[in-house]
N, CA, C and O atoms as a CHARMM CRD file, in Angstrom:
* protein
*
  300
    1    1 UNK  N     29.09400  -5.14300 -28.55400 PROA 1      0.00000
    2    1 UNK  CA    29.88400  -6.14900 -29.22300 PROA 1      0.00000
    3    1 UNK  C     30.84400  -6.73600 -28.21300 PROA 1      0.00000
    4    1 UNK  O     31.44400  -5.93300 -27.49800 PROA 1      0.00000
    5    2 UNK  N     31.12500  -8.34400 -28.01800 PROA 2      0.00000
    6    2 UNK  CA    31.79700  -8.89000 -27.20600 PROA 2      0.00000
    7    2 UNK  C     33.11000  -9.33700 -28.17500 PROA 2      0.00000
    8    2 UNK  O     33.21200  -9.93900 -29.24400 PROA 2      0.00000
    9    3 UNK  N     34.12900  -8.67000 -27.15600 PROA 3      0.00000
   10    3 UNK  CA    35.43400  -9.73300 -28.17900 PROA 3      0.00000
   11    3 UNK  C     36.03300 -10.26100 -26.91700 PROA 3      0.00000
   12    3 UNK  O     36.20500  -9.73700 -25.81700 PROA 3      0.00000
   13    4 UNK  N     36.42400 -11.99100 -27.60500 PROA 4      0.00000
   14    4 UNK  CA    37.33000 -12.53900 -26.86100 PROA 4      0.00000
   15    4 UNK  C     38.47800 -12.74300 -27.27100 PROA 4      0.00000
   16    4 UNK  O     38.65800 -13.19000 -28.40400 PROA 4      0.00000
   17    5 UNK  N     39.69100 -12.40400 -26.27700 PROA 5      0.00000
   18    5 UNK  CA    40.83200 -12.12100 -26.92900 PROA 5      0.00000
   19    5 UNK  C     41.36500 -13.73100 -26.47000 PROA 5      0.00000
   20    5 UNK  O     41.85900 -14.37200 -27.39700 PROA 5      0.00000
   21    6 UNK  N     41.30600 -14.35700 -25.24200 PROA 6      0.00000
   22    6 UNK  CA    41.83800 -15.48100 -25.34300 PROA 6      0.00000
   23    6 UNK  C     40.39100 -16.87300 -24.70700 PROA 6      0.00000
   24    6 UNK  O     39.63200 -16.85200 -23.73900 PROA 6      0.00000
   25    7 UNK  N     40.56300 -17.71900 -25.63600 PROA 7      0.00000
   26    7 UNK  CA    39.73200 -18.74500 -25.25400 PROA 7      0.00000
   27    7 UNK  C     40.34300 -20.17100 -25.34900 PROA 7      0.00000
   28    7 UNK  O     41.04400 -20.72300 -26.19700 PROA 7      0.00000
   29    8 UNK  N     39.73600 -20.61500 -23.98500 PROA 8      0.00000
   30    8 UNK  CA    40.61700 -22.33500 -23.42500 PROA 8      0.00000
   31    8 UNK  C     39.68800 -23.04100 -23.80100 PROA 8      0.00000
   32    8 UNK  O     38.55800 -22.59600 -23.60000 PROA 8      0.00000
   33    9 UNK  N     39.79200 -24.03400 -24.30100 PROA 9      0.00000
   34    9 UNK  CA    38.52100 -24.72100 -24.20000 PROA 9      0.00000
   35    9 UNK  C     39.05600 -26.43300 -23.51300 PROA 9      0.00000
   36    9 UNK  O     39.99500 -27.08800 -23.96600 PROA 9      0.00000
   37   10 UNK  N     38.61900 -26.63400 -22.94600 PROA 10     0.00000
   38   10 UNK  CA    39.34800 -28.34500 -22.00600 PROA 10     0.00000
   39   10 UNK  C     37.70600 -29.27400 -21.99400 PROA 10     0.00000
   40   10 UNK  O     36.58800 -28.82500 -21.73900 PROA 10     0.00000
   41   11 UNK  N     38.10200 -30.63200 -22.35900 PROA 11     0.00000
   42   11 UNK  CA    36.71800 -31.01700 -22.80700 PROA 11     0.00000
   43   11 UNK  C     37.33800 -33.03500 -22.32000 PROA 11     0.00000
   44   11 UNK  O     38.55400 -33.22600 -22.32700 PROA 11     0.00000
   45   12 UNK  N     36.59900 -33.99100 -22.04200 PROA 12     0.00000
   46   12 UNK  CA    37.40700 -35.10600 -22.45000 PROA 12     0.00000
   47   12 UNK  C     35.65300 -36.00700 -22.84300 PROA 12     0.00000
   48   12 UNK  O     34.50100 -35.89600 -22.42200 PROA 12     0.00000
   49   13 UNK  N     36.43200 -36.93600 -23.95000 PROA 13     0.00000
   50   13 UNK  CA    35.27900 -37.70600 -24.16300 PROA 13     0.00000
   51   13 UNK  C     35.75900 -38.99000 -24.85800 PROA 13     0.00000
   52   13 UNK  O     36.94100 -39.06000 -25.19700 PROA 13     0.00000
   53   14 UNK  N     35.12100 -39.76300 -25.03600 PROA 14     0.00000
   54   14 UNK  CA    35.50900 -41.30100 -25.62200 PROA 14     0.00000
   55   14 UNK  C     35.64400 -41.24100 -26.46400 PROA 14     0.00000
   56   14 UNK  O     34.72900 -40.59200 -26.97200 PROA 14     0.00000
   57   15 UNK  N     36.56800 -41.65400 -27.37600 PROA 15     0.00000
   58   15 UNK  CA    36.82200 -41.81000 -28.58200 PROA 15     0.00000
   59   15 UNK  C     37.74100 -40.86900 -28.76600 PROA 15     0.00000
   60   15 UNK  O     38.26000 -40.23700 -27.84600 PROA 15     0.00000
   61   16 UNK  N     38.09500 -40.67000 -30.46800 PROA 16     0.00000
   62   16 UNK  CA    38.79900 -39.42200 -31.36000 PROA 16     0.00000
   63   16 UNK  C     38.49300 -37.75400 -30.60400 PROA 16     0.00000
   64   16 UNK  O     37.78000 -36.87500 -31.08800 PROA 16     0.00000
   65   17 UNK  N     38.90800 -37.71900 -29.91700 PROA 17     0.00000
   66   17 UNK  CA    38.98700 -35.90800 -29.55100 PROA 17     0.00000
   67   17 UNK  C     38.79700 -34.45100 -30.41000 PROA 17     0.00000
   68   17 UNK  O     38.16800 -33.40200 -30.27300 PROA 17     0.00000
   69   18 UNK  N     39.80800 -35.09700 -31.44700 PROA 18     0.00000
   70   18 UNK  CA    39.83600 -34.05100 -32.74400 PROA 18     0.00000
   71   18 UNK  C     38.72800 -33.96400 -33.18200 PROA 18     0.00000
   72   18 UNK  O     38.10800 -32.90100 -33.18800 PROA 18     0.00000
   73   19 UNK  N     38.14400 -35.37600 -33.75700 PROA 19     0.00000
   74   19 UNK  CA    36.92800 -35.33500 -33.98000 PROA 19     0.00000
   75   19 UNK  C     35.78200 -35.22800 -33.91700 PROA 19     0.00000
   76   19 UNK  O     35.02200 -35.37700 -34.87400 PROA 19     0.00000
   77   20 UNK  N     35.33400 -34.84900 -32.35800 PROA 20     0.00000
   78   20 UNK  CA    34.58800 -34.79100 -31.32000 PROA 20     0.00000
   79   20 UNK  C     34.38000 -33.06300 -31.33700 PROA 20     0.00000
   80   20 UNK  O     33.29100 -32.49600 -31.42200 PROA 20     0.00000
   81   21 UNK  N     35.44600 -32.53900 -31.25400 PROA 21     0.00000
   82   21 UNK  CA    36.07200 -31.05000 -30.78700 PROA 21     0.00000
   83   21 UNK  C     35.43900 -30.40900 -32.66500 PROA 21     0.00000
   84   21 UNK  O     34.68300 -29.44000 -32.73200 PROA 21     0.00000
   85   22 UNK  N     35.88400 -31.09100 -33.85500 PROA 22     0.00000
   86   22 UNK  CA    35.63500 -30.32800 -34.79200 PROA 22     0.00000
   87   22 UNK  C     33.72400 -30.32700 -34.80500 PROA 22     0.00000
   88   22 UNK  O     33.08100 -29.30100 -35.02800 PROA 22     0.00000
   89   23 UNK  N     33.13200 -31.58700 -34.54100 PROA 23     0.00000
   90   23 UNK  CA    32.18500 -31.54400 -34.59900 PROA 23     0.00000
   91   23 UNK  C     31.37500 -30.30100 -34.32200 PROA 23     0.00000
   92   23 UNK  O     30.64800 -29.60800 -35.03400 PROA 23     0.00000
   93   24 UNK  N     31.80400 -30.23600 -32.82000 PROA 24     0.00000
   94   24 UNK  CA    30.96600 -29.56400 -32.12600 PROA 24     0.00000
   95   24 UNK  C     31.51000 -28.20700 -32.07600 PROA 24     0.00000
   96   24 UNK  O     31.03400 -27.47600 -31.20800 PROA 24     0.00000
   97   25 UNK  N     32.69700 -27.58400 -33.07800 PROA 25     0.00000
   98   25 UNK  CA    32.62200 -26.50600 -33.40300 PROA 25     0.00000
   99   25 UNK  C     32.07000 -25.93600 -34.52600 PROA 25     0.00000
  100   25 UNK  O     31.69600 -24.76900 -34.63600 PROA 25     0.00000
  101   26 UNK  N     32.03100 -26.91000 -35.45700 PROA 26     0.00000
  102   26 UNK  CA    31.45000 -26.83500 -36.61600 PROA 26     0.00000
  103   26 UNK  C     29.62200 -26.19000 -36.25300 PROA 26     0.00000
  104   26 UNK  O     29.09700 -25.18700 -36.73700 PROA 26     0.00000
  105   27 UNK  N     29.09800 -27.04900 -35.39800 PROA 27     0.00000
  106   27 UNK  CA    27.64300 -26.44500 -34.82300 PROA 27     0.00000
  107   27 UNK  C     27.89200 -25.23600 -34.40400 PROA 27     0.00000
  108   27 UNK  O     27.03400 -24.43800 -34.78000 PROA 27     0.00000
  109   28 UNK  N     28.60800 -24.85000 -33.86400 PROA 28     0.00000
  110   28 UNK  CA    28.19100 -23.45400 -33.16300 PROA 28     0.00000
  111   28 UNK  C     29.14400 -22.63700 -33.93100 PROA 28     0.00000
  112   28 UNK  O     28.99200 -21.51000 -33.45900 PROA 28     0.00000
  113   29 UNK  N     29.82300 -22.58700 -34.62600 PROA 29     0.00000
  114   29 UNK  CA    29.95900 -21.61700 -35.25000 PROA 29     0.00000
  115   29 UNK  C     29.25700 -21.28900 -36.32000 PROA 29     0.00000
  116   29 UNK  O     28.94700 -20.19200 -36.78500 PROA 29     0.00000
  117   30 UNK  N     28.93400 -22.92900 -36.82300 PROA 30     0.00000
  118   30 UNK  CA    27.67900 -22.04100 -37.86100 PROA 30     0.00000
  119   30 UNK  C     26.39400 -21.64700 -37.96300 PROA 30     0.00000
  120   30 UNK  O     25.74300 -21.30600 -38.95100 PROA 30     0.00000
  121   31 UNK  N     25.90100 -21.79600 -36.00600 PROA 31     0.00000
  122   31 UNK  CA    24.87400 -20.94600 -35.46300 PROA 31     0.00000
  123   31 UNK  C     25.60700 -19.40700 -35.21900 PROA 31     0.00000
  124   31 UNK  O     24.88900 -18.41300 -35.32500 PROA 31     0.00000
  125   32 UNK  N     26.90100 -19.27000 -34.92600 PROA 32     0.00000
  126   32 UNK  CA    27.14300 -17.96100 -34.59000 PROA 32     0.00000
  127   32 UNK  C     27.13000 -17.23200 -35.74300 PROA 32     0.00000
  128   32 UNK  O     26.67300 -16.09100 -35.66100 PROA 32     0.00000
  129   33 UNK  N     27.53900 -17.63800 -36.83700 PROA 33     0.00000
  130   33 UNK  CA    27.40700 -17.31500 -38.69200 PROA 33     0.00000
  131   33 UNK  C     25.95500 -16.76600 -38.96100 PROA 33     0.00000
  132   33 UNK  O     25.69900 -15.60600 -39.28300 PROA 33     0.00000
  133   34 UNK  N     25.12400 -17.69800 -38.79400 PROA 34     0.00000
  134   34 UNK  CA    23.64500 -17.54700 -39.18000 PROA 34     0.00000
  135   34 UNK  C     23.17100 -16.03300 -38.28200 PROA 34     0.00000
  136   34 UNK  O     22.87700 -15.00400 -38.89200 PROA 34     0.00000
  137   35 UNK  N     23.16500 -16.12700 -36.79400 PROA 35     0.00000
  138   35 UNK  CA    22.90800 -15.02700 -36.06600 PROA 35     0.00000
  139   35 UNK  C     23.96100 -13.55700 -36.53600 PROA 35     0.00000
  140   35 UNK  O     23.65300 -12.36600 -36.57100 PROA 35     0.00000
  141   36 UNK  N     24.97900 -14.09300 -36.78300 PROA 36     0.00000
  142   36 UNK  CA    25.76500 -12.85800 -37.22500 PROA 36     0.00000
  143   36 UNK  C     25.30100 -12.35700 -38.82700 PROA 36     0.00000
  144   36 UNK  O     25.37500 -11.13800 -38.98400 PROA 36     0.00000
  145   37 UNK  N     24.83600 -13.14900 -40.02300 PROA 37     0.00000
  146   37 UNK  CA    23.87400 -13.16400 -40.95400 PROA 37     0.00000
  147   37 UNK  C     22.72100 -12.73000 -40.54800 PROA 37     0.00000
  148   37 UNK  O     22.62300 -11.57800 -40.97100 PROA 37     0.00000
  149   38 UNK  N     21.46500 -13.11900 -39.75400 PROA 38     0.00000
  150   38 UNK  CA    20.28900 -12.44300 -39.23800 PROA 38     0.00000
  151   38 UNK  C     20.80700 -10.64700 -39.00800 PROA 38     0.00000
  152   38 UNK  O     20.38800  -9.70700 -39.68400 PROA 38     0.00000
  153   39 UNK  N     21.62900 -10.58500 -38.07300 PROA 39     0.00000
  154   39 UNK  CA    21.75000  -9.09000 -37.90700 PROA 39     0.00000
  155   39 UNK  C     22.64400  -8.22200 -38.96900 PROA 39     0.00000
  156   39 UNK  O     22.64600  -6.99800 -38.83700 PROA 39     0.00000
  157   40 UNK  N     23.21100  -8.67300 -39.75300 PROA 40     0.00000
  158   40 UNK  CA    23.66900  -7.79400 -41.01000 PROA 40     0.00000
  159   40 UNK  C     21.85900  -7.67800 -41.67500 PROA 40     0.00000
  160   40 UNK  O     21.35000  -6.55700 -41.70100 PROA 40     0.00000
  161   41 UNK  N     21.23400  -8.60700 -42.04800 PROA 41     0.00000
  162   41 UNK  CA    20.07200  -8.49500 -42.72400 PROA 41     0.00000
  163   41 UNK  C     19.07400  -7.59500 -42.39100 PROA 41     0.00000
  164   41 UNK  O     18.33900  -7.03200 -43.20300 PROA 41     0.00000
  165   42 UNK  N     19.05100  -7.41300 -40.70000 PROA 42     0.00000
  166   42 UNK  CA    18.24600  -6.63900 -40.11000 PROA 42     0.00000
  167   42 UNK  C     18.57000  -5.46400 -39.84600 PROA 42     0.00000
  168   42 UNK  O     17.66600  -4.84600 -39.28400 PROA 42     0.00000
  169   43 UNK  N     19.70900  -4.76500 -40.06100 PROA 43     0.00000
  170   43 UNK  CA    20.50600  -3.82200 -40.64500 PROA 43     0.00000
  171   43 UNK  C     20.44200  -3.39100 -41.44500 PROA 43     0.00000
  172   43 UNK  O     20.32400  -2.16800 -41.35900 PROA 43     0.00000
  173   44 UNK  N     20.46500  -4.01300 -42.87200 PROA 44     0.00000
  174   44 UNK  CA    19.99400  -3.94600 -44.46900 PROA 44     0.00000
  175   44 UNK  C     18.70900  -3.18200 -44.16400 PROA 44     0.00000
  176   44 UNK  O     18.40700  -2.01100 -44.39100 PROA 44     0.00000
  177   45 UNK  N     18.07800  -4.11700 -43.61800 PROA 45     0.00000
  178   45 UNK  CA    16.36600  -3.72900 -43.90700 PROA 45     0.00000
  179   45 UNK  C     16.00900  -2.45000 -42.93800 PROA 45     0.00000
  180   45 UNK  O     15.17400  -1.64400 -43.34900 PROA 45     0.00000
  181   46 UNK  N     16.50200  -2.29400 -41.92000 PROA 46     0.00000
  182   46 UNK  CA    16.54700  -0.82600 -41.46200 PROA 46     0.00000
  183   46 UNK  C     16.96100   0.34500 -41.53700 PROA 46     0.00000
  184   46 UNK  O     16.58300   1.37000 -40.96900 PROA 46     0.00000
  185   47 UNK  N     17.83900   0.13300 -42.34000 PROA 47     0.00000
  186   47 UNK  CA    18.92100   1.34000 -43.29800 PROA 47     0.00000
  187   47 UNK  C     17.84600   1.17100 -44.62400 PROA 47     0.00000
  188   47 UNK  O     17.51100   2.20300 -45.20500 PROA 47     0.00000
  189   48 UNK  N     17.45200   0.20100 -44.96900 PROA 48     0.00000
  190   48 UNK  CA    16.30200   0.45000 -46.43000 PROA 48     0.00000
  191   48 UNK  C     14.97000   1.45800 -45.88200 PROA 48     0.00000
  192   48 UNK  O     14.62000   2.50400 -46.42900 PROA 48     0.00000
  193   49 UNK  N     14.38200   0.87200 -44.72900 PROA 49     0.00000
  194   49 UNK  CA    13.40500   1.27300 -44.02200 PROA 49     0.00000
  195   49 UNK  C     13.32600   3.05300 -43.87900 PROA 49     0.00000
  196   49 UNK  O     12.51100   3.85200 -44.33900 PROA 49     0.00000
  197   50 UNK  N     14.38000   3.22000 -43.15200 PROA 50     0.00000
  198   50 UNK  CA    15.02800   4.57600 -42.67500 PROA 50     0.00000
  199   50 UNK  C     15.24500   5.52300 -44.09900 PROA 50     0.00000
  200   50 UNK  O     15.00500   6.73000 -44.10900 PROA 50     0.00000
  201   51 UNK  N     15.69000   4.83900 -45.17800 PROA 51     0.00000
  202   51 UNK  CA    15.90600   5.73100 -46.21300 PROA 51     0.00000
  203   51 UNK  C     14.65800   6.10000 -46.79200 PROA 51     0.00000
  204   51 UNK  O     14.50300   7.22700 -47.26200 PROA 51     0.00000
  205   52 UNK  N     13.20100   4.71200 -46.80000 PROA 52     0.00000
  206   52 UNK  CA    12.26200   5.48500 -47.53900 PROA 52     0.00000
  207   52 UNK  C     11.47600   6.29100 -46.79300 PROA 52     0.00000
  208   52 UNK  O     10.58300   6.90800 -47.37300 PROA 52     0.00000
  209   53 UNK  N     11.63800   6.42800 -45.50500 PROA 53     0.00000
  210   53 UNK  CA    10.89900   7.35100 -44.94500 PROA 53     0.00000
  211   53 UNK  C     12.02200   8.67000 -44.95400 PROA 53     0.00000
  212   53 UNK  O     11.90400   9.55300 -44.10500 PROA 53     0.00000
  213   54 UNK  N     12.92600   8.71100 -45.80600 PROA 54     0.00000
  214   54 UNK  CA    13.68200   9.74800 -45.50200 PROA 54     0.00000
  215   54 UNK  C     14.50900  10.47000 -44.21400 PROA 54     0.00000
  216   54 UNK  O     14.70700  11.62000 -43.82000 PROA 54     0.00000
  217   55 UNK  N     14.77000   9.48100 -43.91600 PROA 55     0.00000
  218   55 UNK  CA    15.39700   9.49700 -42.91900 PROA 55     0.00000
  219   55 UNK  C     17.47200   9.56700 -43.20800 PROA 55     0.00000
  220   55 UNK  O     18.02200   9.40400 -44.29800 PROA 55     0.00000
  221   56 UNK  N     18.00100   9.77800 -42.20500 PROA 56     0.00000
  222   56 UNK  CA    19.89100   9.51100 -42.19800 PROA 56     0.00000
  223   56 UNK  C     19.87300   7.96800 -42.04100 PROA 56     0.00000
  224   56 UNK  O     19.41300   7.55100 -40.97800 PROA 56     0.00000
  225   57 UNK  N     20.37100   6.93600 -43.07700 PROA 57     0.00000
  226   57 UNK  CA    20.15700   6.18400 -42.76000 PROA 57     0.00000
  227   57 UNK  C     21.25200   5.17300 -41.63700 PROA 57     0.00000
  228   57 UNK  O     21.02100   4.09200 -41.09600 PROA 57     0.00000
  229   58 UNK  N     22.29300   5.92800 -41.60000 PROA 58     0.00000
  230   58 UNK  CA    23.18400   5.50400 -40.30800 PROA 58     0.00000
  231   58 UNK  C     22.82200   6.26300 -38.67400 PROA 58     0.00000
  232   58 UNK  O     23.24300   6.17700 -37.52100 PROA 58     0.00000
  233   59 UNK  N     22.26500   6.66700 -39.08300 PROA 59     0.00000
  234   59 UNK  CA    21.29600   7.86000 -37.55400 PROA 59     0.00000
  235   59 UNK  C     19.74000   6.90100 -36.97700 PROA 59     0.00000
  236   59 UNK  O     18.58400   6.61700 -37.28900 PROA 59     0.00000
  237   60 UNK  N     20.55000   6.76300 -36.17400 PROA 60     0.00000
  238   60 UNK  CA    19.26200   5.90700 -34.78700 PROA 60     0.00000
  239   60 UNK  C     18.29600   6.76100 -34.27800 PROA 60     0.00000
  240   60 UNK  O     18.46200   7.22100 -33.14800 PROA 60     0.00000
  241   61 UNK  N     16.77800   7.20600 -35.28000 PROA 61     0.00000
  242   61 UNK  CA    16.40600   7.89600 -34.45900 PROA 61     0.00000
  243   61 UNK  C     16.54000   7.80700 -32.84800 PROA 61     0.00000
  244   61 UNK  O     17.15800   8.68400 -32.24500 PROA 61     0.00000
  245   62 UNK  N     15.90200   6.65100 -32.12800 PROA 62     0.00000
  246   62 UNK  CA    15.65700   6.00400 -31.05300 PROA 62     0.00000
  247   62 UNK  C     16.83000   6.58300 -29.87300 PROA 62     0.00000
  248   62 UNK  O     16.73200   6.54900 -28.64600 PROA 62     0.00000
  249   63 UNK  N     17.73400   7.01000 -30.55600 PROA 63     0.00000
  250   63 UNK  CA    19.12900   7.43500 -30.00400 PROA 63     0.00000
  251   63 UNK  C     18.89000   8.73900 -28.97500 PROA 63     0.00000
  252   63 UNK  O     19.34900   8.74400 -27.83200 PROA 63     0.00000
  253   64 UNK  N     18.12700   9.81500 -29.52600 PROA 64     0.00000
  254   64 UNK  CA    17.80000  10.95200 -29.34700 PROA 64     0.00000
  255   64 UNK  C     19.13600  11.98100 -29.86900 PROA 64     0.00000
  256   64 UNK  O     19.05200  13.20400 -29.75700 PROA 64     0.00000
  257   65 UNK  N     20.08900  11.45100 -30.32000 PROA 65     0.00000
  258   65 UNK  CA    20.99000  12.23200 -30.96400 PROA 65     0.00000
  259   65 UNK  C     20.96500  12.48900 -32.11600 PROA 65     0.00000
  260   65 UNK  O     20.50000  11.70000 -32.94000 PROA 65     0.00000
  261   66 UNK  N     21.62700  14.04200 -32.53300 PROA 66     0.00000
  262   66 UNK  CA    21.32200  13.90200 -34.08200 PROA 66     0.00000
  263   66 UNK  C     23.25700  13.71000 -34.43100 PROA 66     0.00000
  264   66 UNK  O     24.24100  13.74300 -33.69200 PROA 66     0.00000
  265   67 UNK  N     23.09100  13.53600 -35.73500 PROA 67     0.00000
  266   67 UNK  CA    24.41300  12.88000 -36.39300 PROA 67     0.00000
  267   67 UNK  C     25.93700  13.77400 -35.92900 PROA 67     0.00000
  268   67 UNK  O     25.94000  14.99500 -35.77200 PROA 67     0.00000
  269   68 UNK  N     26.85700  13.12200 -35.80200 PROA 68     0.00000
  270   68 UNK  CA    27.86600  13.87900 -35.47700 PROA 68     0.00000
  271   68 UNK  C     27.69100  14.79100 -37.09400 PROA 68     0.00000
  272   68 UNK  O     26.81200  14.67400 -37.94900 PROA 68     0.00000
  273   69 UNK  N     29.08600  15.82600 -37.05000 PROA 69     0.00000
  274   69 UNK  CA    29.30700  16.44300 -38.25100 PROA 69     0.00000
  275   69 UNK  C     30.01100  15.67700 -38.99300 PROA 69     0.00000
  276   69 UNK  O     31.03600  15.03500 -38.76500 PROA 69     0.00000
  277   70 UNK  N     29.38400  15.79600 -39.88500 PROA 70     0.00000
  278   70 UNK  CA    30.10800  14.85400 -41.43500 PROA 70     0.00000
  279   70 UNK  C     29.91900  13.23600 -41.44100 PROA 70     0.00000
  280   70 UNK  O     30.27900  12.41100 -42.28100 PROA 70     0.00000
  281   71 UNK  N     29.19600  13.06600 -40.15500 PROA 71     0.00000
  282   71 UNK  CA    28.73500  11.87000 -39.85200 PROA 71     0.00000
  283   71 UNK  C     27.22500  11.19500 -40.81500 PROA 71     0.00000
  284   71 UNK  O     26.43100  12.13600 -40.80200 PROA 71     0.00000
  285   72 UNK  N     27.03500  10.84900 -41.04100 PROA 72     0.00000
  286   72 UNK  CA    25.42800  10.15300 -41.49900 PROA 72     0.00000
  287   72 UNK  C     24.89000  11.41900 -41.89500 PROA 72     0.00000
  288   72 UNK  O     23.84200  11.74500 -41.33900 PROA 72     0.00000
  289   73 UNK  N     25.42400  12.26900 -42.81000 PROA 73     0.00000
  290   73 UNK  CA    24.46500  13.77400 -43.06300 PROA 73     0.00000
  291   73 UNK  C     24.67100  14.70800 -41.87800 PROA 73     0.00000
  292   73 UNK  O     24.39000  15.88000 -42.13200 PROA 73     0.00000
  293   74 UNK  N     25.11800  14.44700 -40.58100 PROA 74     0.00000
  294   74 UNK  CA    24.91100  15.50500 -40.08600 PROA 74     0.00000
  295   74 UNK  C     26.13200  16.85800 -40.41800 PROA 74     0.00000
  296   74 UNK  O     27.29400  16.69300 -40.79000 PROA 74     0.00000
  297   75 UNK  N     25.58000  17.89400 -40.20500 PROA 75     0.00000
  298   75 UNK  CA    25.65500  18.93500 -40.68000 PROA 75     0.00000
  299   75 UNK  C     27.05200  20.24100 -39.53700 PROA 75     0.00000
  300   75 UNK  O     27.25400  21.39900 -39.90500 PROA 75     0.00000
């Protein structure tokens, strides 16, 4: 997970600025929305996945670890 704690953004273009600037945040944030939507979903469906095979469903097999204690079932 990436966090940005401070972001500049410096841009110049013809016309209204504000309006220019909302535009083109409006696009990408509501591509960053959608992708941040895709991976909650693909989450959903792997925690569904994981449960009907009986599995921990917060436990990565792939991890090679098993669950801390009191963690995802572990013991």
């Amino acid at each position: 997970m990436l966090t940005i704690h401070h972001l500049s953004v410096d841009f110049e273009v013809g016309g209204d600025d504000t309006a220019v600037f909302a535009r083109l945040f409006s696009e990408h944030i509501k591509e960053w929305a959608r992708r941040q939507e895709n991976e909650r979903a693909r989450s959903r469906l792997l925690a569904g996945e994981a449960a009907m095979a009986g599995e921990d469903a917060g436990h990565d097999p792939a991890s090679g670890h098993a669950p801390a204690p009191g963690c995802c079932g572990g013991a």
